[in-house]
C-alpha positions, -999 to +999 in steps of 0.1 A: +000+000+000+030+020+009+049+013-023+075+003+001+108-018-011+126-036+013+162-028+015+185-038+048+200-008+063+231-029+062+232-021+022+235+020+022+262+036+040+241+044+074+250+007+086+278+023+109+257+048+125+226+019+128+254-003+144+265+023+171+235+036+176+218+005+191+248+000+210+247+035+224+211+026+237+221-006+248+244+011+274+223+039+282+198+013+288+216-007+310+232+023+330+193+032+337+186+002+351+215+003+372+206+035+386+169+028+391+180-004+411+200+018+432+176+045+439+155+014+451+132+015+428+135-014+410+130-020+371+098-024+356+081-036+327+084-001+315+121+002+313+122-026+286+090-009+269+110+023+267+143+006+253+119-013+225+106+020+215+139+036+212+155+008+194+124+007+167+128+048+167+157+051+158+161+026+134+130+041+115+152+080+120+184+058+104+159+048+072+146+081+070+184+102+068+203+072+045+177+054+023+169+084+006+137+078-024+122+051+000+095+049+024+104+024+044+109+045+074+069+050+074+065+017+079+089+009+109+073+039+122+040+025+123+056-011+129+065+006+164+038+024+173+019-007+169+043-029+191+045+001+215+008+005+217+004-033+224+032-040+246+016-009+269-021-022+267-005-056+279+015-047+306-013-026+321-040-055+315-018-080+331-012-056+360-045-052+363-053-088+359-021-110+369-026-147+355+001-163+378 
């Protein structure tokens, strides 16, 4: 519907900024936990919802600035506002109703 072809963003030149990008959040991810677990406040569901999100973000901002001419971008974007949106209406329904 899109008119949207696949191409891996290991095949333009934006494969070095995709690659230290996700490991940039990786650490700023795991320093966040670190620092929630020592404020005593433990880590939540949230903290991996919030890494998810970041991870499909920026991976749709990498499509956007090196595959010029292609749309794929629009579709990771709404890829991860789906996931998002469904990974937040099932945390709060199984916080709401636990099934262990």
């Amino acid at each position: 519907m899109l008119g949207v072809v696949e191409v891996d963003i290991e095949e333009t030149e934006g494969e070095k900024v995709y690659r230290w990008g996700r490991i940039t959040l990786l650490v700023i991810y795991f320093i966040a936990v670190v620092i929630s677990i020592e404020f005593g406040r433990g880590v939540t569901e949230y903290h991996f919802l919030y890494f998810i999100a970041a991870l499909w973000l920026f991976r749709s901002l990498v499509e956007w600035k090196y595959m010029k001419g292609s749309r794929q971008y629009l579709r990771t974007l709404m890829d991860a506002v789906f996931l998002i949106a469904s990974l937040f209406f099932t945390f709060e329904l199984l916080s709401r109703y636990p099934i262990w």
